[in-house]
VEXGU-773949 format. One record per residue: residue number from 1; residue in three letters; z, y, x of N, C-alpha, C in turn. Coordinates in nm, 2 decimals, always signed. Layout:
BEGIN
lumgu=NUM, vexvex=ALA, n_Z=Z, n_Y=Y, n_X=X, ca_Z=Z, ca_Y=Y, ca_X=X, c_Z=Z, c_Y=Y, c_X=X
...
***
This chain:
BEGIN
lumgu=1, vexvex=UNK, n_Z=-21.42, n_Y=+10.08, n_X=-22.50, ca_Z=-21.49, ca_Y=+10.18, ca_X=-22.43, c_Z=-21.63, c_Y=+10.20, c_X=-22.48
lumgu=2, vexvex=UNK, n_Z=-21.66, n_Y=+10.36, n_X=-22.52, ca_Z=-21.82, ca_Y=+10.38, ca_X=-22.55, c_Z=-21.85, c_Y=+10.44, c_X=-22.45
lumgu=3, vexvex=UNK, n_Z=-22.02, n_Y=+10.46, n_X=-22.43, ca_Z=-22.06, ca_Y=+10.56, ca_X=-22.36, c_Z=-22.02, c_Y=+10.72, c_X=-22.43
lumgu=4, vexvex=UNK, n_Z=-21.97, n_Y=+10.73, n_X=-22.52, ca_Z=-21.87, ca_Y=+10.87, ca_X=-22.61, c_Z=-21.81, c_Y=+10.91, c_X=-22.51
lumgu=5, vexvex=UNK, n_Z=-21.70, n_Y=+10.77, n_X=-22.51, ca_Z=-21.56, ca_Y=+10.81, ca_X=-22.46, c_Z=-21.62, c_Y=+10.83, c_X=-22.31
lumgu=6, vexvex=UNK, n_Z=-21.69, n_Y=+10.76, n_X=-22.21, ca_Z=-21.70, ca_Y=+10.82, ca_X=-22.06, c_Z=-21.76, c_Y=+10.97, c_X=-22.10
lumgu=7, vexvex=UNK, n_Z=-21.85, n_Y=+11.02, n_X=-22.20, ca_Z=-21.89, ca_Y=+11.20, ca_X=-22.15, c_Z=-21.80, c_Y=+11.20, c_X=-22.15
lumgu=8, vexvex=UNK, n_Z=-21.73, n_Y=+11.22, n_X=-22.28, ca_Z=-21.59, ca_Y=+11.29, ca_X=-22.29, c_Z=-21.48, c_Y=+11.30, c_X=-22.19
lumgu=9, vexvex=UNK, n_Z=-21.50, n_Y=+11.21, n_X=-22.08, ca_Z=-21.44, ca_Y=+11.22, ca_X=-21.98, c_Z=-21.47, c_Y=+11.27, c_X=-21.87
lumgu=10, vexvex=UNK, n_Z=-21.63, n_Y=+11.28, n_X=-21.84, ca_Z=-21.69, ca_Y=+11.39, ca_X=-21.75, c_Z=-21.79, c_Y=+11.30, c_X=-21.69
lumgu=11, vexvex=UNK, n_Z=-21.80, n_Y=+11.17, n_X=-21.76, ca_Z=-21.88, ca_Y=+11.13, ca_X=-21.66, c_Z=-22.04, c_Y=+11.13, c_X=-21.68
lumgu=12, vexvex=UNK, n_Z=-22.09, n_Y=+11.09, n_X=-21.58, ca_Z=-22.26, ca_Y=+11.12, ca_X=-21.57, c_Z=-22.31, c_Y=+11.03, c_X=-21.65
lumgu=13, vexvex=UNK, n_Z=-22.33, n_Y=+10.98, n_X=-21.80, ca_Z=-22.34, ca_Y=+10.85, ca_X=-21.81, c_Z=-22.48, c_Y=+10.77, c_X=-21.81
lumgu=14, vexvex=UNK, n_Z=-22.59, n_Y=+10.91, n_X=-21.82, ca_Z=-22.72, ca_Y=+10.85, ca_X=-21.80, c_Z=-22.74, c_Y=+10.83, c_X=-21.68
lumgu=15, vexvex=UNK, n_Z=-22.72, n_Y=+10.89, n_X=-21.60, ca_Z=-22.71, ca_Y=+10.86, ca_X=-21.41, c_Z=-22.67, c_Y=+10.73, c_X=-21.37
lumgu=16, vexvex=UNK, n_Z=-22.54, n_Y=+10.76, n_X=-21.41, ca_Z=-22.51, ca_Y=+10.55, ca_X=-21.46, c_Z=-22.54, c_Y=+10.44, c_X=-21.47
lumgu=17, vexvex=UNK, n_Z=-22.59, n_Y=+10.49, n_X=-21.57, ca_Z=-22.67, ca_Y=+10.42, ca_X=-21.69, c_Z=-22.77, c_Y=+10.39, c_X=-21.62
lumgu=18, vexvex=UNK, n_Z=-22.89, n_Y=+10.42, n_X=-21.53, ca_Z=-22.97, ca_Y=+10.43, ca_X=-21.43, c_Z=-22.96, c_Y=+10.35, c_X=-21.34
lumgu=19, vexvex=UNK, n_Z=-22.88, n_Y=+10.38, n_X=-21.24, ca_Z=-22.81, ca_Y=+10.31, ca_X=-21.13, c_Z=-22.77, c_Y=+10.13, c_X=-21.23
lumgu=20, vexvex=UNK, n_Z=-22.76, n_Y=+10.06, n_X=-21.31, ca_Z=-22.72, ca_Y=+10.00, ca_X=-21.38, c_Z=-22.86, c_Y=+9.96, c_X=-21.40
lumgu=21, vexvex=UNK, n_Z=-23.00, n_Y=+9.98, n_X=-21.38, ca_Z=-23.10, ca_Y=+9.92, ca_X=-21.42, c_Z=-23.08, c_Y=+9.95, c_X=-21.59
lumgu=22, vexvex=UNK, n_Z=-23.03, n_Y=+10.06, n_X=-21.65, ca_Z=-23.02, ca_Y=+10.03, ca_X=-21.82, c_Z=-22.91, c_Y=+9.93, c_X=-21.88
lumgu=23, vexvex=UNK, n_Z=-22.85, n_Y=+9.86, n_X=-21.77, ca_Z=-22.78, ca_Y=+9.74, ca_X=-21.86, c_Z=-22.61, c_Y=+9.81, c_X=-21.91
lumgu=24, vexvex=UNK, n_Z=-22.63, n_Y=+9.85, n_X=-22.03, ca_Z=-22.48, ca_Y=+9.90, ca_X=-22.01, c_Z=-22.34, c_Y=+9.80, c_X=-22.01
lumgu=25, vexvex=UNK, n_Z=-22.38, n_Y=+9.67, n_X=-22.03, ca_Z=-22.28, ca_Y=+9.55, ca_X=-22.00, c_Z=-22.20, c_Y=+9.56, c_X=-21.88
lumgu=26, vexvex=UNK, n_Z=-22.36, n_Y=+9.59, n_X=-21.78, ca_Z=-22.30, ca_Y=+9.59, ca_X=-21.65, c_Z=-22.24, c_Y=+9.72, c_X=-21.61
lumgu=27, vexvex=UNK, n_Z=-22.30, n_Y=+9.79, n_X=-21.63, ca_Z=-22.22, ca_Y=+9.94, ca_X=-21.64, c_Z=-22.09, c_Y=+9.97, c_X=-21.66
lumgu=28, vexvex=UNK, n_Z=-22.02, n_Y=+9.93, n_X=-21.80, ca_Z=-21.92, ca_Y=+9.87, ca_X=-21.87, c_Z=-21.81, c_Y=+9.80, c_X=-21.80
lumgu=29, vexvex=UNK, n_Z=-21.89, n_Y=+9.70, n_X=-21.73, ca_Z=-21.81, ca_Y=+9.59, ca_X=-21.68, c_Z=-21.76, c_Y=+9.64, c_X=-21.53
lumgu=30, vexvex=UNK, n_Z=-21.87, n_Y=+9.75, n_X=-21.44, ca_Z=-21.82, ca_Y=+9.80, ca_X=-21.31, c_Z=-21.72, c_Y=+9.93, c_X=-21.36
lumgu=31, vexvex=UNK, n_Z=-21.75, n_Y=+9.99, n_X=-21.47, ca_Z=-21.63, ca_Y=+10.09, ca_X=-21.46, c_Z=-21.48, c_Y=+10.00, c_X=-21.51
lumgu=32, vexvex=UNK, n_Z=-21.50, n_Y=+9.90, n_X=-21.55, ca_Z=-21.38, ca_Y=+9.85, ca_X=-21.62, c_Z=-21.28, c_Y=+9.80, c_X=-21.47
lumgu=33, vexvex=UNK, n_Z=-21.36, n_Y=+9.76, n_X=-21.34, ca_Z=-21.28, ca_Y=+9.74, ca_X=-21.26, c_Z=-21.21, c_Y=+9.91, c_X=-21.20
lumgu=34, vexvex=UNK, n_Z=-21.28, n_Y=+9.96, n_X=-21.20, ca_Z=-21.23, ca_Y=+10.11, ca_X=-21.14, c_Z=-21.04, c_Y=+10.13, c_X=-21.08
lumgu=35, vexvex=UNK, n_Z=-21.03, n_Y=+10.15, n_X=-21.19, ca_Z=-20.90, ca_Y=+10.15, ca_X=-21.21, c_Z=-20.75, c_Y=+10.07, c_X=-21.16
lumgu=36, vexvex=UNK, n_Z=-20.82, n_Y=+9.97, n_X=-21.12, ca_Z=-20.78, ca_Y=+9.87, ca_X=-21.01, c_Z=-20.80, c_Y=+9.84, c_X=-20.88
lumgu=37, vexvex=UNK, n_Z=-20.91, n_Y=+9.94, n_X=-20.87, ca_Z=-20.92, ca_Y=+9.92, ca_X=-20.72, c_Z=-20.81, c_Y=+9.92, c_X=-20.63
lumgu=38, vexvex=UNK, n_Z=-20.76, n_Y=+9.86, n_X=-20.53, ca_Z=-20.68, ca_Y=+9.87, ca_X=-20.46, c_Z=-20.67, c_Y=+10.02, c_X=-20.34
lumgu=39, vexvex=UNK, n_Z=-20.82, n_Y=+10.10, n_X=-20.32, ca_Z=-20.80, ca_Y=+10.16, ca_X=-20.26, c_Z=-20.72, c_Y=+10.30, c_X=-20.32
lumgu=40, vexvex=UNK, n_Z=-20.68, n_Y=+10.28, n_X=-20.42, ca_Z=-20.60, ca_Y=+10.39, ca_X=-20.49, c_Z=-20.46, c_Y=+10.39, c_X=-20.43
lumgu=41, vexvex=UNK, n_Z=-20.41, n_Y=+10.27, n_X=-20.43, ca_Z=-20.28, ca_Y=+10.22, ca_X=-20.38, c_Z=-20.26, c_Y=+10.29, c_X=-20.25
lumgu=42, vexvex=UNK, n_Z=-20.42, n_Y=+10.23, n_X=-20.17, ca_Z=-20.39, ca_Y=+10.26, ca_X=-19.99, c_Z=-20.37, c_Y=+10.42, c_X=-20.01
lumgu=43, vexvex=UNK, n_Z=-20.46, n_Y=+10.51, n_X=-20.06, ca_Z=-20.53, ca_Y=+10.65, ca_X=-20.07, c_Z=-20.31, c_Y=+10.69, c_X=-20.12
lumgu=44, vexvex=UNK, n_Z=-20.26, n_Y=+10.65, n_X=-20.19, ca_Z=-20.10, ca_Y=+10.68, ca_X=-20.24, c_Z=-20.04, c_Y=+10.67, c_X=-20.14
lumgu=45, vexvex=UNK, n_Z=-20.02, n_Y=+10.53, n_X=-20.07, ca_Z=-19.96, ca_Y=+10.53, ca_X=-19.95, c_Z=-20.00, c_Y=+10.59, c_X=-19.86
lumgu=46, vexvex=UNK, n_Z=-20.07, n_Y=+10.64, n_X=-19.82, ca_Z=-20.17, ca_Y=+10.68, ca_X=-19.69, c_Z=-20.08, c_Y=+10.86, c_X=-19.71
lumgu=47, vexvex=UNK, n_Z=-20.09, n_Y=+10.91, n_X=-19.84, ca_Z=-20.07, ca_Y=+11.06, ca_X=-19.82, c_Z=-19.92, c_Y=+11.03, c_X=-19.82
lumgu=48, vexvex=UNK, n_Z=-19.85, n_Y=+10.99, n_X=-19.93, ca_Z=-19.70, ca_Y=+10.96, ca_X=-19.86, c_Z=-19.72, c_Y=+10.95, c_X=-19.71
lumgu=49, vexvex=UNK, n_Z=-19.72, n_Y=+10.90, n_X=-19.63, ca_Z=-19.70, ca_Y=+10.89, ca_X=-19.51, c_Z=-19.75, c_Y=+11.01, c_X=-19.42
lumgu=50, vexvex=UNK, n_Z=-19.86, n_Y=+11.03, n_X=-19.44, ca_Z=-19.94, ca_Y=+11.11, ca_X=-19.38, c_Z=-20.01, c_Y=+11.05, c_X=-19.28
lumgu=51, vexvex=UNK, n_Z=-20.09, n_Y=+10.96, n_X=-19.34, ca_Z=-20.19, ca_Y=+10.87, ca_X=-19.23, c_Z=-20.33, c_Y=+10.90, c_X=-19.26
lumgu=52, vexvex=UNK, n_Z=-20.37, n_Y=+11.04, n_X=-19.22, ca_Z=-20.53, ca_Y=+11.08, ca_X=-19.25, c_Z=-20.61, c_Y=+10.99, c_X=-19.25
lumgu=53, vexvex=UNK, n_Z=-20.59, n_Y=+10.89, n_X=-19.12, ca_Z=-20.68, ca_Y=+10.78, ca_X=-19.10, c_Z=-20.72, c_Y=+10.70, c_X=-19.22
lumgu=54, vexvex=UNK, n_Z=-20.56, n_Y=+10.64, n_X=-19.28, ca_Z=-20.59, ca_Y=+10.55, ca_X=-19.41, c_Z=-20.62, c_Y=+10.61, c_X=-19.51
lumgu=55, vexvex=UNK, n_Z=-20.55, n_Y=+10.76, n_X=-19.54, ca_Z=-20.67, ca_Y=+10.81, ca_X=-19.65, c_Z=-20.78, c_Y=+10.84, c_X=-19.65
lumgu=56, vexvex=UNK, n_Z=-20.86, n_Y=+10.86, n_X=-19.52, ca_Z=-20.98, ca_Y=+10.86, ca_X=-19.54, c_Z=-21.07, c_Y=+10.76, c_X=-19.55
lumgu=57, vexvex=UNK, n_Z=-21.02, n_Y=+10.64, n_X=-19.51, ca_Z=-21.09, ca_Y=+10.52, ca_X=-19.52, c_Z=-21.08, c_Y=+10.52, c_X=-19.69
lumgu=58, vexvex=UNK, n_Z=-20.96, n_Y=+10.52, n_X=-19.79, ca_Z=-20.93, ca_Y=+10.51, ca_X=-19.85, c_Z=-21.04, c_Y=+10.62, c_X=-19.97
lumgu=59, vexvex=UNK, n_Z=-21.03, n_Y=+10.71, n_X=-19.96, ca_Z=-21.11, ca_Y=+10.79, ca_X=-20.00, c_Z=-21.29, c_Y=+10.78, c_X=-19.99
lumgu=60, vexvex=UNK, n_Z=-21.32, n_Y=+10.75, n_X=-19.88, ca_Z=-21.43, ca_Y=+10.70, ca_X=-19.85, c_Z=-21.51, c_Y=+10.59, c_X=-19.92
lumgu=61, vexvex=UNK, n_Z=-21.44, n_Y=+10.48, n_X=-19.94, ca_Z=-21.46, ca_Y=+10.37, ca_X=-20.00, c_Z=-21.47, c_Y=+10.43, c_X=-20.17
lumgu=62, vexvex=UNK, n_Z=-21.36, n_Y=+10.48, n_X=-20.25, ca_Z=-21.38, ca_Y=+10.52, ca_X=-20.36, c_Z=-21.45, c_Y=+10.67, c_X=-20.40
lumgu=63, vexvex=UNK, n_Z=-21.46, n_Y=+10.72, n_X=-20.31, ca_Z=-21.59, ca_Y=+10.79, ca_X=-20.33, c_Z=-21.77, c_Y=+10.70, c_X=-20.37
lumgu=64, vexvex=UNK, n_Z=-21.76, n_Y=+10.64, n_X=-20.26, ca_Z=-21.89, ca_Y=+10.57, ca_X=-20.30, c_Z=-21.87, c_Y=+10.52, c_X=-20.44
lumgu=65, vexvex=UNK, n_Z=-21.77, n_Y=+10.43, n_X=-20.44, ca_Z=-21.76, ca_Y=+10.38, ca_X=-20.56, c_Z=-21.80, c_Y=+10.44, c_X=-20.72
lumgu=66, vexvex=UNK, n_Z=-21.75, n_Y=+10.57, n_X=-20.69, ca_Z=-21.71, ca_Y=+10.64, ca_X=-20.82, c_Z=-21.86, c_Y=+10.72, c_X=-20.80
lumgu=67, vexvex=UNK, n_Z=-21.90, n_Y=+10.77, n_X=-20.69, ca_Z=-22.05, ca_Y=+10.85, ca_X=-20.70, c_Z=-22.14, c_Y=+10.76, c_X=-20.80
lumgu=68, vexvex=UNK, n_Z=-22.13, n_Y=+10.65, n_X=-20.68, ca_Z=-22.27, ca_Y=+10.51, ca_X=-20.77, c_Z=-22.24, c_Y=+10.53, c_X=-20.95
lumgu=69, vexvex=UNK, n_Z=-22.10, n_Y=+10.53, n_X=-20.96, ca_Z=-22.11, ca_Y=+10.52, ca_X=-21.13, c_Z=-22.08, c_Y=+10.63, c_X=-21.23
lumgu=70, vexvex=UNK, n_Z=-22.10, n_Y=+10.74, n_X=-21.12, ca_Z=-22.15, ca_Y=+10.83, ca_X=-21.21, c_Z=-22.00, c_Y=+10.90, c_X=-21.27
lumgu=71, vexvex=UNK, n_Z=-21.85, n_Y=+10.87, n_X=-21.23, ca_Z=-21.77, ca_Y=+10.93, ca_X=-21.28, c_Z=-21.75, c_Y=+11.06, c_X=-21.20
lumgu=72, vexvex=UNK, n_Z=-21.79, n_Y=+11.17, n_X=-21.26, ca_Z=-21.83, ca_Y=+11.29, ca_X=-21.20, c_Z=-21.64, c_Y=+11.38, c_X=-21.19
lumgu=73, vexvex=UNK, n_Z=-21.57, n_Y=+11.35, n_X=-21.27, ca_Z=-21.46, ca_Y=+11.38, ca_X=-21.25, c_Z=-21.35, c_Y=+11.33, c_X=-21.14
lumgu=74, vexvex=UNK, n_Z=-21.35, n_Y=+11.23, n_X=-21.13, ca_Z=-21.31, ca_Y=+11.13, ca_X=-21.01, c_Z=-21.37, c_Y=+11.15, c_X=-20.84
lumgu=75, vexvex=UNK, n_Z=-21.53, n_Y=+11.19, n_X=-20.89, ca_Z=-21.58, ca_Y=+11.17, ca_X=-20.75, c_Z=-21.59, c_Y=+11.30, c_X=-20.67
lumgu=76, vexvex=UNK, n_Z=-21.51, n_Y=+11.39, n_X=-20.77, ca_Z=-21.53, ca_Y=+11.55, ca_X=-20.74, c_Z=-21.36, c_Y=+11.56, c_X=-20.64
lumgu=77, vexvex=UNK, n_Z=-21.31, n_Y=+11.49, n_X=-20.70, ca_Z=-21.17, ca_Y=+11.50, ca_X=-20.67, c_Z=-21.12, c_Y=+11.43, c_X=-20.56
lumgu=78, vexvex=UNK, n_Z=-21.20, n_Y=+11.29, n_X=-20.57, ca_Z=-21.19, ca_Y=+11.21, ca_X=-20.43, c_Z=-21.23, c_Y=+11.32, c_X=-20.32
lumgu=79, vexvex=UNK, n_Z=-21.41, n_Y=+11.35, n_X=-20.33, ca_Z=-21.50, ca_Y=+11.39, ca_X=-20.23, c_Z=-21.38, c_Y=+11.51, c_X=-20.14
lumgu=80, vexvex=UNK, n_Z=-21.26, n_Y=+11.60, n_X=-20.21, ca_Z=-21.21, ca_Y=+11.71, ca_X=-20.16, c_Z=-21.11, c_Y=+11.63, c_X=-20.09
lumgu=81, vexvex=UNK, n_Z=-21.05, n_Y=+11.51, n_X=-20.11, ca_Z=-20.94, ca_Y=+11.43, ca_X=-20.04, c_Z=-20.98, c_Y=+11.38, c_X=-19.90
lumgu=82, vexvex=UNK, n_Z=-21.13, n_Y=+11.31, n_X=-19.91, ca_Z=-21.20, ca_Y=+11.29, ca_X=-19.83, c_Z=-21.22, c_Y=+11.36, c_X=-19.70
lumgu=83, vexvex=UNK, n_Z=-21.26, n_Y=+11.48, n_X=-19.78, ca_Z=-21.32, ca_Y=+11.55, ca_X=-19.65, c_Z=-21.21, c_Y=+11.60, c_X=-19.59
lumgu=84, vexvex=UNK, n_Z=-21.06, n_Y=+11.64, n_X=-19.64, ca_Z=-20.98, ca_Y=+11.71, ca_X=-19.58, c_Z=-20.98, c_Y=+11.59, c_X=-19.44
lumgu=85, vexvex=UNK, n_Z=-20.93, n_Y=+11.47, n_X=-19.57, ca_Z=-20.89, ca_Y=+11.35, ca_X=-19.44, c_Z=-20.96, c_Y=+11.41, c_X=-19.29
lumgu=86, vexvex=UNK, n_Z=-21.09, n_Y=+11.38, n_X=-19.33, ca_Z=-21.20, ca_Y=+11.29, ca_X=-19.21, c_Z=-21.21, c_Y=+11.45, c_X=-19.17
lumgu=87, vexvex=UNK, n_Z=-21.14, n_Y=+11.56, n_X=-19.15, ca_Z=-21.11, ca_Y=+11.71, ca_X=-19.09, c_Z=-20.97, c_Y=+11.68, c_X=-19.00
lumgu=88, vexvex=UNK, n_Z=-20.84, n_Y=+11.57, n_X=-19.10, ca_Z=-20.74, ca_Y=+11.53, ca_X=-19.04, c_Z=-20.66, c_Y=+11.63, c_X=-19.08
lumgu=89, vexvex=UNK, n_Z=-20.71, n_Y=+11.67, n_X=-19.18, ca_Z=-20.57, ca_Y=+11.76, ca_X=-19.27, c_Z=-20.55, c_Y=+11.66, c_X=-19.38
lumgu=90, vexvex=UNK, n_Z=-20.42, n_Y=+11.65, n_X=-19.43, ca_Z=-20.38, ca_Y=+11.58, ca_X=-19.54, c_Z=-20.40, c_Y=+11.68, c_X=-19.66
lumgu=91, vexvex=UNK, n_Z=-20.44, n_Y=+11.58, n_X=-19.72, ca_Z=-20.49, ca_Y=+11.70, ca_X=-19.86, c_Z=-20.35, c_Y=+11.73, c_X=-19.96
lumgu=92, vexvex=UNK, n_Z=-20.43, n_Y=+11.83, n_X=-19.98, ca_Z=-20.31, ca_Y=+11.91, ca_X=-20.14, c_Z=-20.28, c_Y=+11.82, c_X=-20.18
lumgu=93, vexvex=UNK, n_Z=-20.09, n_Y=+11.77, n_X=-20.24, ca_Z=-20.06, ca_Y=+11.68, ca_X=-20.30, c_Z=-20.11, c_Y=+11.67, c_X=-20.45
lumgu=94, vexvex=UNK, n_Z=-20.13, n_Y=+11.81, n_X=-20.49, ca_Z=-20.17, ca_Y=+11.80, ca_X=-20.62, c_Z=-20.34, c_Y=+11.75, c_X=-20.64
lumgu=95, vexvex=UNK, n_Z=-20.40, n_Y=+11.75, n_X=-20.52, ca_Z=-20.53, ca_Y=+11.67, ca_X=-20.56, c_Z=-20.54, c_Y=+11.55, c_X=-20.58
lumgu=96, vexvex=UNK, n_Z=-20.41, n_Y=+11.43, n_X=-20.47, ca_Z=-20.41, ca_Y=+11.28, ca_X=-20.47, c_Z=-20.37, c_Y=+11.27, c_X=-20.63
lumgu=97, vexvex=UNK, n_Z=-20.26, n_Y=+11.35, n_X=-20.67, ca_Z=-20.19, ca_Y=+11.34, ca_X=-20.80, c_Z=-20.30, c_Y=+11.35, c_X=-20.91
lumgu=98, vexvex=UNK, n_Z=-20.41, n_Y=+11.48, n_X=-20.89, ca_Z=-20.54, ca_Y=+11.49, ca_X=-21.00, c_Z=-20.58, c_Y=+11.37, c_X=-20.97
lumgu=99, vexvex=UNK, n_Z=-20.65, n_Y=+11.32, n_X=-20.91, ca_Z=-20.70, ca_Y=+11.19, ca_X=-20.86, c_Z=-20.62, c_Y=+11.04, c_X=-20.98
lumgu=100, vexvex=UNK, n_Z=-20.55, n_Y=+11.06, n_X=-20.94, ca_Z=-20.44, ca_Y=+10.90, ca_X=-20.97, c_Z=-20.39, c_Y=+10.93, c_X=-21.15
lumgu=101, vexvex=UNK, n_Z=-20.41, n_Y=+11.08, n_X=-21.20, ca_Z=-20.41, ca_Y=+11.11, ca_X=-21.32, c_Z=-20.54, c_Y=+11.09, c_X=-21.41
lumgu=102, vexvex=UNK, n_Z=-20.66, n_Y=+11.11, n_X=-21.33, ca_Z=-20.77, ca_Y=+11.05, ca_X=-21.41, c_Z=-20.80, c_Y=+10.89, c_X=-21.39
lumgu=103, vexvex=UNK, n_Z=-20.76, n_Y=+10.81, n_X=-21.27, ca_Z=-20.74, ca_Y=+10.64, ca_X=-21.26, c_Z=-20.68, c_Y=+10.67, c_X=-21.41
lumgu=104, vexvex=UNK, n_Z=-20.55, n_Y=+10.68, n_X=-21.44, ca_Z=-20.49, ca_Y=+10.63, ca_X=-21.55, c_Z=-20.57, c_Y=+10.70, c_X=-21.71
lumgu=105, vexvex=UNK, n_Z=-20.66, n_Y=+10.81, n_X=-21.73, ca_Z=-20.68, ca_Y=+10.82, ca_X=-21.81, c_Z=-20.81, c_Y=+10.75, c_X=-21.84
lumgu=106, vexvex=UNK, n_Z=-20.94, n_Y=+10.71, n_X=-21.75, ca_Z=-21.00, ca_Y=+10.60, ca_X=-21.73, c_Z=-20.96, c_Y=+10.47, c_X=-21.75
lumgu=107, vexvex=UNK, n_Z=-20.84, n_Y=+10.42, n_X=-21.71, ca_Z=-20.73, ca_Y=+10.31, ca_X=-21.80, c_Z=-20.72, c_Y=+10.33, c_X=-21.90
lumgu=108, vexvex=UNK, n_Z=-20.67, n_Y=+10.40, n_X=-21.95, ca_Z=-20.67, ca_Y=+10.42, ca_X=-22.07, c_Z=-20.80, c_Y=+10.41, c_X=-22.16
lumgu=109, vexvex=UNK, n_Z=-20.91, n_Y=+10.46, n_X=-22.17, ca_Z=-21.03, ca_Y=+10.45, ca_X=-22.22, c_Z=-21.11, c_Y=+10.28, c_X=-22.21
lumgu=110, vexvex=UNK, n_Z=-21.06, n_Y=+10.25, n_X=-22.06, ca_Z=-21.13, ca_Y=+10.10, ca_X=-22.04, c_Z=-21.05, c_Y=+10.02, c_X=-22.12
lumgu=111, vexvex=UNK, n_Z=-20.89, n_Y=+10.01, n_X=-22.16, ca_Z=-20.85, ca_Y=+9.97, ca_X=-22.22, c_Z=-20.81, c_Y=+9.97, c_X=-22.40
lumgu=112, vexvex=UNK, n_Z=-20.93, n_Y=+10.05, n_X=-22.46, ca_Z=-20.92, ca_Y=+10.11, ca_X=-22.56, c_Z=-20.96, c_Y=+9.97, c_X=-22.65
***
């Protein structure tokens, strides 16, 4: 993974980079968990079911996540899942699906 490959992916990387005190180790090292977070899983199950409650918790948690590091594509996509939830509409399937399509292309990159 470069800081290349995150623009290339939309992310903020000087903002980041910031938030990171400059250390891009640690920068590196907090997006490398990303992709594993568990609340992707809950945020999957949650809209299968239709349990606003757990996607928004779900959503909520990886929104902060993704704001703090700057992945501008992810946090754009969460923030619209979010807010449906915490309205208590279940969001557009095709947003959770955009959502869980950039987790894996972020895998992909962290695993390069």
């Amino acid at each position: 993974m470069t800081i290349d490959d995150l623009k290339a992916f939309g992310a903020n990387t000087e903002e980041g980079l910031t938030r990171c005190f400059g250390n891009e180790g640690l920068f590196f090292k907090l997006i490398a968990t990303v992709p594993s977070d568990a609340n992707f899983d809950k945020l999957k199950a949650a809209a299968e079911t239709g349990d606003t409650g757990d996607m928004f918790e779900a959503a909520h948690a990886l929104k902060g996540a993704l704001g703090n590091l700057s992945l501008t594509p992810m946090y754009d996509a969460v923030s619209d899942i979010c807010e449906s939830a915490r309205a208590g509409n279940a969001p557009a399937p095709e947003k959770v699906k955009e959502l869980l399509d950039l987790r894996d292309r972020l895998n992909t990159i962290v695993n390069q």
